[in-house]
TILOSE-346377 format. One record per residue (C-alpha): residue number from 1; residue in three letters; chain; z, x, y. Coordinates in Angstrom, 1 decimal, decimal comma. Layout:
BEGIN
(NUM; 'Ala'; 'A'; (Z; X; Y))
...
This chain:
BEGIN
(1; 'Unk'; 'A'; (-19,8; -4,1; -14,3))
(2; 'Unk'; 'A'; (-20,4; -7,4; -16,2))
(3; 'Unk'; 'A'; (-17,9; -9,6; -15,7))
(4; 'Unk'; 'A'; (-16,6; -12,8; -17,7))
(5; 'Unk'; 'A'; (-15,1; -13,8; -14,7))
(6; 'Unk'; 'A'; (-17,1; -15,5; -11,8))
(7; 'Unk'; 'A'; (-14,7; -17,9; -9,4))
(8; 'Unk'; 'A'; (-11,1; -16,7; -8,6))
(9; 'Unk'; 'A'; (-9,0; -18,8; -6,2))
(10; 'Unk'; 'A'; (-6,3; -17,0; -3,9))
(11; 'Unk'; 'A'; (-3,7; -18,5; -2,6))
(12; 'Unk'; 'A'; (-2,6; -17,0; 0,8))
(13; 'Unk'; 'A'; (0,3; -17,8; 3,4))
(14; 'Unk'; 'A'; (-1,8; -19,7; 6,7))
(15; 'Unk'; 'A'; (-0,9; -17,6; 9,9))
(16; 'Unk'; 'A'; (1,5; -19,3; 12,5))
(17; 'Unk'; 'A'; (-0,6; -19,9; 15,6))
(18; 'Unk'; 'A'; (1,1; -19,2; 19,6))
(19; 'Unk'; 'A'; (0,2; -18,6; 23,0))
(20; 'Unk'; 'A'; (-3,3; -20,6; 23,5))
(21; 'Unk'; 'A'; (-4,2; -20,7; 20,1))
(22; 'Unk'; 'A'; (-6,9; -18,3; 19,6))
(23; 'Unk'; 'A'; (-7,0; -16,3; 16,7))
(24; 'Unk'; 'A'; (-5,6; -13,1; 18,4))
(25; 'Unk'; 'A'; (-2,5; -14,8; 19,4))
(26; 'Unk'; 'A'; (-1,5; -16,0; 16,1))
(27; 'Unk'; 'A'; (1,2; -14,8; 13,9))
(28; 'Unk'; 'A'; (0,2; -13,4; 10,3))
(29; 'Unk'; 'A'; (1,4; -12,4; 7,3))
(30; 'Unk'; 'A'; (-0,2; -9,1; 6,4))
(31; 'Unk'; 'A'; (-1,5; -10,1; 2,4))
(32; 'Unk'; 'A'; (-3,1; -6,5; 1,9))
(33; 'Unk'; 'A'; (-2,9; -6,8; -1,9))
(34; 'Unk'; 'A'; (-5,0; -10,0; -2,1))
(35; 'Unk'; 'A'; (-7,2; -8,5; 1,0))
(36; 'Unk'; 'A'; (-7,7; -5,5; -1,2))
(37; 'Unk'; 'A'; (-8,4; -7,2; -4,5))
(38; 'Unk'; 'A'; (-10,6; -9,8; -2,6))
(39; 'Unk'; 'A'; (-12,6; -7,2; -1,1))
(40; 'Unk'; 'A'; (-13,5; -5,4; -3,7))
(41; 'Unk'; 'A'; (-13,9; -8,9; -5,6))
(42; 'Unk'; 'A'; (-16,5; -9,8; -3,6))
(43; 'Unk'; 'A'; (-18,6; -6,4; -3,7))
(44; 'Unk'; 'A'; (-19,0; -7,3; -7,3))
(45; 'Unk'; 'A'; (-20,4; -10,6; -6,6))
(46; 'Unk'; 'A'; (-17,3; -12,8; -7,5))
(47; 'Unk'; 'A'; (-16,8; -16,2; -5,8))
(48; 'Unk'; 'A'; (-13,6; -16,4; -3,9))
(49; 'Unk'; 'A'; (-11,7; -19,9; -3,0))
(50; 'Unk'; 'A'; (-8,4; -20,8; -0,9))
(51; 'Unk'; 'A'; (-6,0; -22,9; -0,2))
(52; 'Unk'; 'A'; (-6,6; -21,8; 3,4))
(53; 'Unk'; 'A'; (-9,4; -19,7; 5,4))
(54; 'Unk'; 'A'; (-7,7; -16,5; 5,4))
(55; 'Unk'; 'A'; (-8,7; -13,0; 6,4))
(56; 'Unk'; 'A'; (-11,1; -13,4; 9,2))
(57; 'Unk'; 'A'; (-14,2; -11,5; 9,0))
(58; 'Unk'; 'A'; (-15,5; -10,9; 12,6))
(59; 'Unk'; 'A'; (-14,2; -12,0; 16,0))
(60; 'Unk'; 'A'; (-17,2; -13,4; 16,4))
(61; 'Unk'; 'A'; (-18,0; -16,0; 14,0))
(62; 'Unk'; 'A'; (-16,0; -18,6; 12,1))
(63; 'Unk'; 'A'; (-16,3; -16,5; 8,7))
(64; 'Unk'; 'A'; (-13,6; -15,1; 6,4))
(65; 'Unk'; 'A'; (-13,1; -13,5; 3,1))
(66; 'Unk'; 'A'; (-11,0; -16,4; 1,3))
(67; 'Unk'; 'A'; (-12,3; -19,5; 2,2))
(68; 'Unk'; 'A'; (-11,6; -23,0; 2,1))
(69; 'Unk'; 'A'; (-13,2; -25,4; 0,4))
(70; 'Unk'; 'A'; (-11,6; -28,9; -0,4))
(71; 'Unk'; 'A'; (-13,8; -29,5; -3,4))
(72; 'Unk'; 'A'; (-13,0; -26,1; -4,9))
(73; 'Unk'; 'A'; (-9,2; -26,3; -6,6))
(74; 'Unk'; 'A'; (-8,1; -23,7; -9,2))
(75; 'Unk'; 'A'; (-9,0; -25,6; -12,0))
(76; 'Unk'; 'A'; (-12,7; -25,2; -11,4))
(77; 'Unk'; 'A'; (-11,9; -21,3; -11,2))
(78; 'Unk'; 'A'; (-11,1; -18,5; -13,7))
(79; 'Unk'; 'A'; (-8,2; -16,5; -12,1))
(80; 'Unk'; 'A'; (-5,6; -17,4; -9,7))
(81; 'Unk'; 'A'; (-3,9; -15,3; -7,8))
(82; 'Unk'; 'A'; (-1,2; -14,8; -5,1))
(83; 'Unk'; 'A'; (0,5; -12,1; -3,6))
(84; 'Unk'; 'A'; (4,3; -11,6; -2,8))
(85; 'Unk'; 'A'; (3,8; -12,5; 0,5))
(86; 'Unk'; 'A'; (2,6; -15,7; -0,4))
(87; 'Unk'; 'A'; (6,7; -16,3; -2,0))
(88; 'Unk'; 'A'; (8,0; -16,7; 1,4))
(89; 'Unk'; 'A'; (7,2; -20,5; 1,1))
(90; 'Unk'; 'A'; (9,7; -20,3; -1,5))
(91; 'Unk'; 'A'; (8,2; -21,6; -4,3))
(92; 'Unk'; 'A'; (5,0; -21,1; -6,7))
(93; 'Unk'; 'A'; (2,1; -23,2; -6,0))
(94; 'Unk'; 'A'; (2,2; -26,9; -7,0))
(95; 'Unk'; 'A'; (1,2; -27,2; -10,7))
(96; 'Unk'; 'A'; (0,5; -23,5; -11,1))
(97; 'Unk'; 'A'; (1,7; -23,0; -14,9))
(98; 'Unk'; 'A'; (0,1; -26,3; -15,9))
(99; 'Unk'; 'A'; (-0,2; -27,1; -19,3))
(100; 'Unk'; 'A'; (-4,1; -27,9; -19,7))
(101; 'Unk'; 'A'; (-5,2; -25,1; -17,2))
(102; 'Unk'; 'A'; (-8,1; -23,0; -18,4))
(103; 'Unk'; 'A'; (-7,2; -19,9; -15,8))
(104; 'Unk'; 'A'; (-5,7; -16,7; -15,9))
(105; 'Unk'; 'A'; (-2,4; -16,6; -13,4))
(106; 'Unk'; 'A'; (-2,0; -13,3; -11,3))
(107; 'Unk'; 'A'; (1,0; -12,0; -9,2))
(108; 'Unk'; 'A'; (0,1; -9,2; -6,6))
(109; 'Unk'; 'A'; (3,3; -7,4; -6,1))
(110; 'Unk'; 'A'; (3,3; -5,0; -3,4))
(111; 'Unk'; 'A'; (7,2; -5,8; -2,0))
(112; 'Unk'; 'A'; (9,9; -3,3; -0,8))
(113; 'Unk'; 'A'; (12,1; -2,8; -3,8))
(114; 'Unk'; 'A'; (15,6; -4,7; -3,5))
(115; 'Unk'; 'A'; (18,3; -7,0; -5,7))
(116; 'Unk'; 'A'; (17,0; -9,9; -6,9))
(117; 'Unk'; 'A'; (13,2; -8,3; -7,0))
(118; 'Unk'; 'A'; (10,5; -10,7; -7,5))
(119; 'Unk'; 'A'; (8,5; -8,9; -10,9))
(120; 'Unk'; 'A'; (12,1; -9,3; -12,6))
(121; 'Unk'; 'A'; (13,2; -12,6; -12,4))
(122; 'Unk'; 'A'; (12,7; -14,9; -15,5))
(123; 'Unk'; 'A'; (10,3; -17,6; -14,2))
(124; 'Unk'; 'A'; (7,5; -14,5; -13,2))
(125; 'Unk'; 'A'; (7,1; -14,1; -17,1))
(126; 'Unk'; 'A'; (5,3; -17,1; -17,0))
(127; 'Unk'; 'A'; (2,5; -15,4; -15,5))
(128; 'Unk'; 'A'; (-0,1; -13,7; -17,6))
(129; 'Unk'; 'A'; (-0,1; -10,7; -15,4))
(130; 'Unk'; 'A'; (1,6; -9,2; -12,3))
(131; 'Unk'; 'A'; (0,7; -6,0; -10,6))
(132; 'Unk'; 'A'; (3,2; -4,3; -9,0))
(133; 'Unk'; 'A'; (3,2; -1,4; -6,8))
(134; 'Unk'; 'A'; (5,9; 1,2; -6,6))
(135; 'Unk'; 'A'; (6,3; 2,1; -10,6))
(136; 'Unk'; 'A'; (8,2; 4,8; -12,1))
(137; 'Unk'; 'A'; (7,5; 5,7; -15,4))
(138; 'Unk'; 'A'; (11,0; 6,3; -16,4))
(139; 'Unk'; 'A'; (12,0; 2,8; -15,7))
(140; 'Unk'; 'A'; (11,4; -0,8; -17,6))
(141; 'Unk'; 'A'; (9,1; -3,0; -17,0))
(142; 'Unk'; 'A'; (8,7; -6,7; -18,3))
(143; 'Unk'; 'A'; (5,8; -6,4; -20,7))
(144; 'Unk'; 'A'; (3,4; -8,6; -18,3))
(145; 'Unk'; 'A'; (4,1; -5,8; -15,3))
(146; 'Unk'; 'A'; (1,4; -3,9; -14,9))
(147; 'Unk'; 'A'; (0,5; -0,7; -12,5))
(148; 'Unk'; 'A'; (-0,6; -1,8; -9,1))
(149; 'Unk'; 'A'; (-1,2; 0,2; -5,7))
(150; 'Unk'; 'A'; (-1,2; -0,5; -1,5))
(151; 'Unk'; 'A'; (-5,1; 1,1; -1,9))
(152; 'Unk'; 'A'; (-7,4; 1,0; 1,0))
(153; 'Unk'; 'A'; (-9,1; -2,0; 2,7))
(154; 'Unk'; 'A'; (-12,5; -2,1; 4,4))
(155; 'Unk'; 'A'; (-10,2; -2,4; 7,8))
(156; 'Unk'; 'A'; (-9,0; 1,2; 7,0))
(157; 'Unk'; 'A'; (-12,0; 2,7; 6,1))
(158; 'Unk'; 'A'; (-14,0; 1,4; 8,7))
(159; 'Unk'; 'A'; (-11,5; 3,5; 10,8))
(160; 'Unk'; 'A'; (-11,8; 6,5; 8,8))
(161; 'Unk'; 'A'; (-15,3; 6,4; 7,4))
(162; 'Unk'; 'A'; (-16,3; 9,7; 10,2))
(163; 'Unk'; 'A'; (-13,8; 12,8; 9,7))
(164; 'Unk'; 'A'; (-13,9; 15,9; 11,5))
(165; 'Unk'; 'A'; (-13,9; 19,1; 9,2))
(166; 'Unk'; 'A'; (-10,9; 20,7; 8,8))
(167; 'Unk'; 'A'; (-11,0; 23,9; 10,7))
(168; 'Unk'; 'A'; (-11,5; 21,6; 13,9))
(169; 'Unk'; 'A'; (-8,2; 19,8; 13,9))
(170; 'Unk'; 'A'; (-4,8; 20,5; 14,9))
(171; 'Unk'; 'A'; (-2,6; 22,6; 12,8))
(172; 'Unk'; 'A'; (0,4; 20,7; 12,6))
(173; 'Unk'; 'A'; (2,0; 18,0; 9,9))
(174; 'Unk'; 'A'; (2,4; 14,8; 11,6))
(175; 'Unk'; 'A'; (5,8; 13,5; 10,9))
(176; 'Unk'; 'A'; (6,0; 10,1; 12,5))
(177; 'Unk'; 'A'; (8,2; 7,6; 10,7))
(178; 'Unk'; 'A'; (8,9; 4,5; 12,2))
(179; 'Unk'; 'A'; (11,7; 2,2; 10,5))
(180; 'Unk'; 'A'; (14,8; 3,5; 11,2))
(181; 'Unk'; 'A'; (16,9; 0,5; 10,4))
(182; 'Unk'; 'A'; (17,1; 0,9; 6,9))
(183; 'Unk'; 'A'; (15,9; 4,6; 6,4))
(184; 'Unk'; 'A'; (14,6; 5,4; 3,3))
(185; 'Unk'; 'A'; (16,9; 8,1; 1,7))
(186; 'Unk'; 'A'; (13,9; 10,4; 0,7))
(187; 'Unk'; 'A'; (13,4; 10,4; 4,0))
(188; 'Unk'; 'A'; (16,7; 11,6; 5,3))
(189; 'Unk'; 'A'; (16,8; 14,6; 2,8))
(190; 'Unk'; 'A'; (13,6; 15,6; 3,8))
(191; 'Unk'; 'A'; (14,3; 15,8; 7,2))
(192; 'Unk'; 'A'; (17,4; 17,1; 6,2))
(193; 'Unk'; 'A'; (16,4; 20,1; 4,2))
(194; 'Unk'; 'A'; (12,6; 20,2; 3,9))
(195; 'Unk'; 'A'; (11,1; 19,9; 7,6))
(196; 'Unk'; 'A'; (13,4; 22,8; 8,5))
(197; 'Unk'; 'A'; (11,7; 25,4; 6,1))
(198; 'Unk'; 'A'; (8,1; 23,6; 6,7))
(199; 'Unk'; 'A'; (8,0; 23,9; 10,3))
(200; 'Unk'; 'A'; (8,3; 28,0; 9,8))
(201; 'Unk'; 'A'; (4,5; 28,0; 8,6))
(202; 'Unk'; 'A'; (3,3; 24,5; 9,7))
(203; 'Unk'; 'A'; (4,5; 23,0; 13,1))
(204; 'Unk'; 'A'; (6,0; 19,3; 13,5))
(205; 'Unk'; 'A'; (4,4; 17,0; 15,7))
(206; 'Unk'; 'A'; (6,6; 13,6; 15,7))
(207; 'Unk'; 'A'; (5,1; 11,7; 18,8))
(208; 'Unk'; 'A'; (5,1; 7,9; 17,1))
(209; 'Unk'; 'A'; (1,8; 5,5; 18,6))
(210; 'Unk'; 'A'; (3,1; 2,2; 19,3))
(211; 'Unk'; 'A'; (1,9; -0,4; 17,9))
(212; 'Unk'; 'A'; (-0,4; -3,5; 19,8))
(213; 'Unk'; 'A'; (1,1; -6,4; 21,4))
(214; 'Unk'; 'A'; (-2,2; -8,9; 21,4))
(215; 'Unk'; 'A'; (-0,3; -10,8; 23,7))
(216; 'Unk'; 'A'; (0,0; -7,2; 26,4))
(217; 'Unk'; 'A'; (-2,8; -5,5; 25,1))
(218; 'Unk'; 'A'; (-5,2; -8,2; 25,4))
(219; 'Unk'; 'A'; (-7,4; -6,9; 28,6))
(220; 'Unk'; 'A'; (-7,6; -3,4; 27,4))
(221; 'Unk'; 'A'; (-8,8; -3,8; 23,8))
(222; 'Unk'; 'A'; (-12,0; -5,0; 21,8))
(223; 'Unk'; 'A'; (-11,7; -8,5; 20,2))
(224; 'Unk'; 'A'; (-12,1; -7,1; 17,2))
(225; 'Unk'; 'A'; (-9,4; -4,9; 17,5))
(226; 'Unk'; 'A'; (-7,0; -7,3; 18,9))
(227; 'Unk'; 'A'; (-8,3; -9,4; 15,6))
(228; 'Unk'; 'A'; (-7,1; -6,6; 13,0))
(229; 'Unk'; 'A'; (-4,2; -5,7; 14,8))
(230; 'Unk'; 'A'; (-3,1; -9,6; 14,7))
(231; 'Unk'; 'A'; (-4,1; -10,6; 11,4))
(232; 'Unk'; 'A'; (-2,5; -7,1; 10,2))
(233; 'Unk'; 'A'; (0,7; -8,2; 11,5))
(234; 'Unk'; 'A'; (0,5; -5,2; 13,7))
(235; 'Unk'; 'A'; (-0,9; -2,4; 11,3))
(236; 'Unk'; 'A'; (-3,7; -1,6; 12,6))
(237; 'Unk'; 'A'; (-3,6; 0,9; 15,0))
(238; 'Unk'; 'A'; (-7,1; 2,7; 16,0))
(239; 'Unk'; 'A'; (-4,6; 5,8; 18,0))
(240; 'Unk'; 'A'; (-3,4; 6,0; 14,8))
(241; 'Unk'; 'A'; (-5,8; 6,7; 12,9))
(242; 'Unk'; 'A'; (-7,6; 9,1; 15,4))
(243; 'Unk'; 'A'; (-4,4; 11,1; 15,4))
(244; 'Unk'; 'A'; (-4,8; 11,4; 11,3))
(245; 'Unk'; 'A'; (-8,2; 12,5; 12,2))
(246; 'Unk'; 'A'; (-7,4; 15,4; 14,6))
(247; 'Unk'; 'A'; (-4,4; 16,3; 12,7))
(248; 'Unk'; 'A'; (-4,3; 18,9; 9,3))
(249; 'Unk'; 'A'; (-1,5; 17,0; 7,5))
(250; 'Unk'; 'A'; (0,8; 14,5; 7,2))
(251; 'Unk'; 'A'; (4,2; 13,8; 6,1))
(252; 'Unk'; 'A'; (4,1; 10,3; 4,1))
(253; 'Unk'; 'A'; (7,4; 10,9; 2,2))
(254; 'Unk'; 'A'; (9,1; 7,0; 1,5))
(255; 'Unk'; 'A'; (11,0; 6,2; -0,9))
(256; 'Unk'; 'A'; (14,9; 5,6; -2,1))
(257; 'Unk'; 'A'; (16,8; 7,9; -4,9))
(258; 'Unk'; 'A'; (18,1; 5,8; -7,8))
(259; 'Unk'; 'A'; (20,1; 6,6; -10,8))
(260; 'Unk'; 'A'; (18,2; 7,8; -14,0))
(261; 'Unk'; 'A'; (20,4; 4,7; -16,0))
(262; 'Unk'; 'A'; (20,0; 2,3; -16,7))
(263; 'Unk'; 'A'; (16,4; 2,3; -17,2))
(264; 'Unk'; 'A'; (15,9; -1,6; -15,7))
(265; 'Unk'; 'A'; (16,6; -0,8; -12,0))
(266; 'Unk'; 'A'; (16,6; -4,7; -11,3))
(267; 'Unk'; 'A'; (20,6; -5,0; -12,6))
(268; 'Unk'; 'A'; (23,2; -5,5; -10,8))
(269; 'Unk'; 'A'; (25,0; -2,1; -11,8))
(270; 'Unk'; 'A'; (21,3; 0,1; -10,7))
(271; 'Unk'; 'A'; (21,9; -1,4; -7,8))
(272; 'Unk'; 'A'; (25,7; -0,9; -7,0))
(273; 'Unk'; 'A'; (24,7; 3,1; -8,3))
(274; 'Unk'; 'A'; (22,1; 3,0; -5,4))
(275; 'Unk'; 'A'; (24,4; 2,2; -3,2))
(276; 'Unk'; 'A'; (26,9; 4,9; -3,9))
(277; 'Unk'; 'A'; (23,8; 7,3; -4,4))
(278; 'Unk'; 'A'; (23,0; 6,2; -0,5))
(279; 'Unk'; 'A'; (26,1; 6,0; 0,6))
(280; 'Unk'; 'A'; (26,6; 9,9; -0,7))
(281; 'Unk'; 'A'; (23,4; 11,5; 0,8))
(282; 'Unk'; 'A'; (22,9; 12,1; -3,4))
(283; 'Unk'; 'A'; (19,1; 13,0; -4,9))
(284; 'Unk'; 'A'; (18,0; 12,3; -8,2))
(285; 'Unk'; 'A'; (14,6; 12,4; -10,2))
(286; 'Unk'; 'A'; (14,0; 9,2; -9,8))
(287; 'Unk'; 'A'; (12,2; 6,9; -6,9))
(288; 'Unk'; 'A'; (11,4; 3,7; -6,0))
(289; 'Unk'; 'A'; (9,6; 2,1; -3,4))
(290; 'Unk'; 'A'; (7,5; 5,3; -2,6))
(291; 'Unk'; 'A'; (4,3; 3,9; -2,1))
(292; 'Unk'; 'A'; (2,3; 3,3; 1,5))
(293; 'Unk'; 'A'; (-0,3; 2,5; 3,8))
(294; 'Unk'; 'A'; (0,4; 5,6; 5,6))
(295; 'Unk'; 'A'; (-0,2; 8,0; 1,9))
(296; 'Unk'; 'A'; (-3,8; 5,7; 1,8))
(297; 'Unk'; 'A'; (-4,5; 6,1; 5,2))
(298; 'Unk'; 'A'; (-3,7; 10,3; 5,3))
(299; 'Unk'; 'A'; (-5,6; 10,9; 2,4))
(300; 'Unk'; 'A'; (-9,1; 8,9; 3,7))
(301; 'Unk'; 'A'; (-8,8; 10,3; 7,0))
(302; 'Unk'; 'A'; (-8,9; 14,3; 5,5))
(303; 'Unk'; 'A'; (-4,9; 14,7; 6,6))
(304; 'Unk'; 'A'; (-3,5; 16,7; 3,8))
(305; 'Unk'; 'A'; (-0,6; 14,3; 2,3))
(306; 'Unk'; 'A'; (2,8; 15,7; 2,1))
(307; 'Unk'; 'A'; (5,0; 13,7; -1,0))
(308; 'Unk'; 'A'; (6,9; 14,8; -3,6))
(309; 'Unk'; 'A'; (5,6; 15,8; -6,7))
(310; 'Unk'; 'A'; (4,5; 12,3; -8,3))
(311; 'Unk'; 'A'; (4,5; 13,5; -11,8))
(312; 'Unk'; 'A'; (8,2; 15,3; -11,8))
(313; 'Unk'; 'A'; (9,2; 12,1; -9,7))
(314; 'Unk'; 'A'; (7,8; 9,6; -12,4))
(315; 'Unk'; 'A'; (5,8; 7,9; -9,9))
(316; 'Unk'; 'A'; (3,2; 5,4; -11,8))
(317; 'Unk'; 'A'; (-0,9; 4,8; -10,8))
(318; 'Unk'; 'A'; (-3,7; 3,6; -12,5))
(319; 'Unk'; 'A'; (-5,4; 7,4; -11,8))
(320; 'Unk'; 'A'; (-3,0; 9,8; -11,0))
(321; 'Unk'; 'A'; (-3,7; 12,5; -7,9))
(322; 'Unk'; 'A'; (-3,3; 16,4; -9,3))
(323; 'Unk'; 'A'; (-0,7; 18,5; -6,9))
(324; 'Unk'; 'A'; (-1,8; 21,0; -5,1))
(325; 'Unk'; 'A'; (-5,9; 19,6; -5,4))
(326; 'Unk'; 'A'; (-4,9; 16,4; -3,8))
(327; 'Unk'; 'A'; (-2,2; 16,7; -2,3))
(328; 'Unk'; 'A'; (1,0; 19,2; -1,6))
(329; 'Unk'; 'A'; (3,5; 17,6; -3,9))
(330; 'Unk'; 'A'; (7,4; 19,1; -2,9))
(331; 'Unk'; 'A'; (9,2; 19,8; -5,7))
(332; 'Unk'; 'A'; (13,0; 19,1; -4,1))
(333; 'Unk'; 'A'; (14,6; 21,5; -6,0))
(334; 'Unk'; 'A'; (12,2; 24,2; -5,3))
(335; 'Unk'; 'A'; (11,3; 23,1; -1,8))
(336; 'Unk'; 'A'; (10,5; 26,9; -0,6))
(337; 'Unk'; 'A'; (8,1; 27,3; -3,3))
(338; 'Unk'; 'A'; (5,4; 24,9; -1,6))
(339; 'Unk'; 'A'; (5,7; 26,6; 1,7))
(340; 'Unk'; 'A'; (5,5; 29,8; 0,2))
(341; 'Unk'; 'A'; (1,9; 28,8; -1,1))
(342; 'Unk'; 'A'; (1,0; 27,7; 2,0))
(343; 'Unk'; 'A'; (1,1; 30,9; 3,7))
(344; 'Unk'; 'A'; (0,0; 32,7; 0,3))
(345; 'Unk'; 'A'; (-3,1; 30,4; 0,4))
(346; 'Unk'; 'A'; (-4,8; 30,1; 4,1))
(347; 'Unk'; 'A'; (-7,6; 28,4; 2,5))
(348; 'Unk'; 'A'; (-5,2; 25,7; 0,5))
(349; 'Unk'; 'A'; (-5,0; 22,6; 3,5))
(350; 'Unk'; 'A'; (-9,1; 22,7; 3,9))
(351; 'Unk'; 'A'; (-9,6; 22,5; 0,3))
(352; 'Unk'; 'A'; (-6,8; 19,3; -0,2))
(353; 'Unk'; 'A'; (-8,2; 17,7; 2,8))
(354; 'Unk'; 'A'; (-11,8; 17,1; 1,2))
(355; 'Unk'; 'A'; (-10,3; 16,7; -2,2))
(356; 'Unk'; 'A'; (-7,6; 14,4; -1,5))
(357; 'Unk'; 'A'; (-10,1; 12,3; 0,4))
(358; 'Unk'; 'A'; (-12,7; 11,9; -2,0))
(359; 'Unk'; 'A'; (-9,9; 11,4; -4,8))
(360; 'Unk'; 'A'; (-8,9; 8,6; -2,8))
(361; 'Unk'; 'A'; (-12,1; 7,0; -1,7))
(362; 'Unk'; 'A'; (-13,5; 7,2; -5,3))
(363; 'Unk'; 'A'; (-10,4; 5,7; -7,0))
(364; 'Unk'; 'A'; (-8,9; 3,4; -4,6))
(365; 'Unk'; 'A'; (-11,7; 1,9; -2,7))
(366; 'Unk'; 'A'; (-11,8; -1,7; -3,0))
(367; 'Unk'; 'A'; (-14,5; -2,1; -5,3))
(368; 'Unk'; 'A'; (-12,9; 0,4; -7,6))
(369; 'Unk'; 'A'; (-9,8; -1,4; -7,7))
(370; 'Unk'; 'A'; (-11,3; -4,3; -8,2))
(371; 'Unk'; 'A'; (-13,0; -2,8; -11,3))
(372; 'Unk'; 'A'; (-9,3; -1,7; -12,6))
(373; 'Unk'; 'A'; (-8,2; -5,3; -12,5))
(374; 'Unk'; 'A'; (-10,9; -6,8; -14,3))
(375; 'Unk'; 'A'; (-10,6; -4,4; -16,9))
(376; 'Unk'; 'A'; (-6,9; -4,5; -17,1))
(377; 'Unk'; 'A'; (-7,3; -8,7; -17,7))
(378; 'Unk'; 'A'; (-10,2; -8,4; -19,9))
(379; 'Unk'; 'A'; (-8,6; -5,8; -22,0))
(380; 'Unk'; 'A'; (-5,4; -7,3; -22,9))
C-alpha cells in the first residue's frame, strides 16, 4: 500500500518506575490503541517518533516501538497521534492545534463509555480525526468520529499464533468475568437469563486466572513475560490464553443497556435514562461499551465467541463479523433459539472456531488496521 504518509509521531504517557527500577517493576499505562496502530505502522515501513521510549520491544535490549528522539518533534512529521490514555495528564500536548502545523491530528479513543466522554466534548472537534471504539450505529456521532476497534497486538498473537483443532479441546464455554465493581448490565442479564438455558447443551467453566504481580511473580516467570505483563498493566496473562486454547468457547458478553433516545448518548438526560435503565435490571436494543480484549483474544485463539448479535445490537466495525460463521451472536429476545442450533448443529462450534479466527486475524491484525487508518485519512 503506497502511502503519502512516511513519519507519524505518538505521543504516549511515560510509565511510573518502583521497586529497584528495572523495567518489570515499573507502573504502565496500557496504550493498546497506539501499540496497535504503531505496530501495524511499522509493518508498512512508516517511521514512528515519541515524546518518550514507549512500548519496549524485548527484555533484552534497550529497543522499543515508539522512540525517542530529541531532534525529531511533530512538526517534522505527518500525523500525530495520541491515545485516551495519554488524557490522564489532563491536558492536550503543548502546541498541538498550532496554527502553521503541516500535520494531521489523531485521537485514539478506546475509553469505557461514561458522562463527560472524551469524543464529545467541544475542544476534540479540533482534531481532524478521532477513532473511537465502542460505536453503535443508532447513535450520533460528531462528524470527525470515526469507527475504531481494541484489535489485536503482536503481544496477543504471539500468544495465540499455535491453536489446537477443535475436536481436541474442552467442551465447555469459559465464562470468567472479572470486574465486579461496576458490572456491566449485559452482563447481569446474561447471567441472569442466558447461562441458565446455555449450560443445558454447553457446560460453564468460570475458574478466573489471576493476574501477575511482577513484584511476587518475579522468580517463577520469564523476563519477557514479566515485561508484557508490566508494560500491559497486567493484561497479559500466558494461563490465559492457554485456557482459550484448550477451551471450545467463550463468553465475552460486555456492555451496558441504554435508551434508544436520544440518539447523542453523551447528554446529560442519556445518561440519567441509564441510570434508571440500571438501576431497573431493564434491556434495550441498544449498547455501549461492548467492545474487548477478551472478544480479540477468543476469536485468535479458535474459542468460539459468545456476544450478542452485533447487527440487531447496532454495534459499529470497520468489517463486520457474520453470526453464526464467526461467531454465536444471542439474540436476547430469542435467547433459546441459539441453543437450540447448537444441539441441532454438532458440527456448528468447529466450523466458528476456524472461521472466527481467520475473520479476525485477516481483518484486525495490526497491519490491517493500520491499512484501515491510512485509508480512512487519505480518503477524507
Amino acid at each position: 500500500m503506497n502511502s503519502p504518509f512516511s513519519k507519524v509521531f505518538f505521543y504516549c504517557y511515560p510509565p511510573k518506575q518502583r521497586g529497584d527500577g528495572s523495567y518489570h517493576k515499573a507502573y504502565h499505562y496500557y496504550q493498546h490503541a497506539s501499540v496497535v496502530l504503531g505496530e501495524g505502522l511499522k509493518e508498512l515501513g512508516i517511521e514512528l517518533y515519541s515524546n518518550v521510549n514507549y512500548w519496549k520491544l524485548s527484555p533484552n535490549q534497550d529497543e522499543y516501538l515508539f522512540q525517542h528522539d530529541p531532534a525529531v518533534t511533530p512538526d517534522d512529521c505527518d500525523i500525530v497521534v495520541f491515545d485516551n490514555i495519554y488524557m490522564l495528564s489532563g491536558t492536550f500536548p503543548e502546541n498541538l492545534f498550532h496554527p502553521n502545523r503541516k500535520y494531521l491530528t489523531v485521537f485514539l479513543d478506546i475509553s469505557d463509555e461514561n458522562p463527560g466522554h472524551l469524543s464529545f466534548r467541544p475542544e476534540f472537534r479540533q482534531f481532524d480525526f478521532i477513532f473511537k471504539a465502542h460505536r453503535n450505529q443508532r447513535s450520533w456521532y460528531p462528524s470527525n468520529v470515526h469507527p475504531w476497534m481494541f484489535g489485536l497486538s503482536h503481544r496477543m498473537l504471539r500468544e495465540l499464533e499455535i491453536v489446537p483443532e477443535f475436536h481436541s479441546r474442552k467442551q465447555h464455554l469459559l465464562v470468567n468475568f472479572r470486574h465486579s465493581q461496576h458490572p456491566h448490565t449485559l452482563r447481569q442479564f446474561i447471567r441472569k437469563h442466558y447461562l441458565p438455558k446455555i449450560q443445558t447443551a454447553f457446560p460453564l467453566d468460570s475458574s478466573v486466572d489471576q493476574p501477575i504481580d511482577p513484584l511476587v511473580d518475579e522468580a517463577s516467570l520469564d523476563h519477557y513475560t514479566l515485561m508484557q505483563s508490566a508494560q500491559s498493566s497486567g493484561r497479559h496473562f500466558p494461563a490465559y490464553y492457554q485456557r482459550l486454547k484448550q477451551s471450545a468457547a467463550c463468553a465475552c458478553f460486555g456492555g451496558f443497556f441504554i435508551s434508544q433516545l436520544p440518539q447523542n448518548q453523551s447528554t446529560t438526560i442519556s445518561h440519567n435514562l441509564r441510570r434508571i435503565i440500571t438501576k431497573l435490571g431493564l434491556k434495550t436494543n441498544r449498547i455501549i461499551q461492548w467492545d474487548s480484549w477478551r472478544w480479540w483474544e477468543s476469536l485468535a485463539a479458535g474459542c468460539v465467541a459468545f456476544h450478542v448479535d452485533f447487527e440487531k445490537y447496532g454495534f459499529h466495525l470497520p468489517v463486520m463479523p457474520e453470526n453464526g460463521v464467526h461467531y454465536i451472536g444471542v439474540d436476547l429476545d430469542n435467547m433459546q433459539a441459539s441453543v437450540d442450533r447448537i444441539l441441532a448443529e454438532p458440527e456448528l462450534l468447529a466450523k466458528i472456531s476456524i472461521s472466527g479466527r481467520q475473520w479476525a486475524l485477516e481483518n484486525y491484525s495490526p497491519i490491517t488496521i493500520a491499512q484501515y487508518f491510512l485509508k480512512t485519512i487519505s480518503d477524507n
